[in-house]
C-alpha positions in Angstrom: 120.3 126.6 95.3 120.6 130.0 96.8 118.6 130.2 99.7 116.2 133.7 100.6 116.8 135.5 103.6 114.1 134.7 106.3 113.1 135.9 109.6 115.1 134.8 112.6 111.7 132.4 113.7 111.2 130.6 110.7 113.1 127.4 110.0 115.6 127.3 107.2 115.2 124.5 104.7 116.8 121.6 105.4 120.5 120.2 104.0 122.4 119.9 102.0 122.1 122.1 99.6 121.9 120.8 95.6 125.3 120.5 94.1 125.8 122.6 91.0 125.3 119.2 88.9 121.8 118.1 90.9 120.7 121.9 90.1 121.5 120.8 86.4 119.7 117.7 86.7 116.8 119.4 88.0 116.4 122.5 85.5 116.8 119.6 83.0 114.0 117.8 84.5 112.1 120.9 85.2 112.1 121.6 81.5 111.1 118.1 80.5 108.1 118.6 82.6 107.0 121.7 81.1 107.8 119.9 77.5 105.4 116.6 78.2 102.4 118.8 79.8 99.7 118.2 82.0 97.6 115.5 80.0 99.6 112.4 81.9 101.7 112.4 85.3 105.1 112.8 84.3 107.8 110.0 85.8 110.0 111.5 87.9 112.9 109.5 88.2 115.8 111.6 90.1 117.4 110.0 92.7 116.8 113.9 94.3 114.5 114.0 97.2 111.4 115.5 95.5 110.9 118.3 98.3 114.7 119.6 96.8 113.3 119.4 93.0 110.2 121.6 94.1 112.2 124.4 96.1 115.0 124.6 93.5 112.6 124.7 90.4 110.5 127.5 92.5 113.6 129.2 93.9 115.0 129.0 90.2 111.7 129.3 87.8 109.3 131.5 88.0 106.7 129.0 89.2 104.2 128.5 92.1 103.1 125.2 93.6 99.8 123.9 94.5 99.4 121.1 97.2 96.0 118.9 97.1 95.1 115.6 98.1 92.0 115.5 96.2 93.2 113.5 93.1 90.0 115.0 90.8 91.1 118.3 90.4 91.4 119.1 86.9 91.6 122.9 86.7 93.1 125.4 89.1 89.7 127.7 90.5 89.6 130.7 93.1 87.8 129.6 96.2 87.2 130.9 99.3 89.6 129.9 102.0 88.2 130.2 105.9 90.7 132.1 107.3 90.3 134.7 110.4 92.9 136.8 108.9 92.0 139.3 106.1 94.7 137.9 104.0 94.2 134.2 104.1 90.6 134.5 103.9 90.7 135.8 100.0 88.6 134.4 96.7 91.7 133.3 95.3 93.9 129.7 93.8 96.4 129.2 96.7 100.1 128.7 96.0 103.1 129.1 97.2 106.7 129.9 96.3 108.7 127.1 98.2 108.6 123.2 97.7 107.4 122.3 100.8 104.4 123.7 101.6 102.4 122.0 98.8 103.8 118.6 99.6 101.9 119.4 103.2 98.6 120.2 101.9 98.9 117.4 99.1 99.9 114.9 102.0 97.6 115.8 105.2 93.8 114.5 105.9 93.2 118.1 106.6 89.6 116.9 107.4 91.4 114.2 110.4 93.8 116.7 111.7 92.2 120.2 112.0 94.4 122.4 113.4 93.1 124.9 116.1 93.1 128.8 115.2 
């Protein structure tokens, strides 16, 4: 997995980096995910840490992630974020680019642990 250049402050992902054959496995998996659609979770069965199958397929694919714990969603809407800054604070469906972000906001009680702006 090829990894972007980033700004001196922000952490690089963590290691060790995919093998060529583990980047196989996961564009293999990536496109049986695609083939078996959204109706059903798909089982992921990779012995590949899950956070390494989401930044490969999104460093690799042209895909974006979204991270939610609310288990009901069934369509991707915009929606207003509350955001001080002009570009968080957009009517708009949140994603991003990397793996791990979305595991965040699909794992935190956002409402529990607010964080202070």
């Amino acid at each position: 997995m090829t990894t972007p250049l980033l700004p001196d402050y922000w952490m690089p992902l963590p290691g060790p980096a995919l093998t060529p054959a583990e980047q196989a496995l996961c564009n293999e998996t990536f496109e049986a995910m695609r083939a078996h659609g959204s109706e059903s979770p798909f089982d992921y069965r990779l012995s590949i840490p899950k956070w390494q199958f989401l930044c490969h397929i999104t460093a690799q694919h042209q895909v974006a992630l979204h991270g939610s714990n609310n288990p009901n969603i069934t369509a991707l809407t915009p929606r207003h974020a509350s955001d001080l800054h002009e570009f968080g604070a957009q009517n708009a469906v949140y994603a991003a680019g990397d793996g791990i972000w979305p595991m965040y906001f699909a794992i935190v009680e956002r409402a529990q642990y607010r964080m202070g702006l």
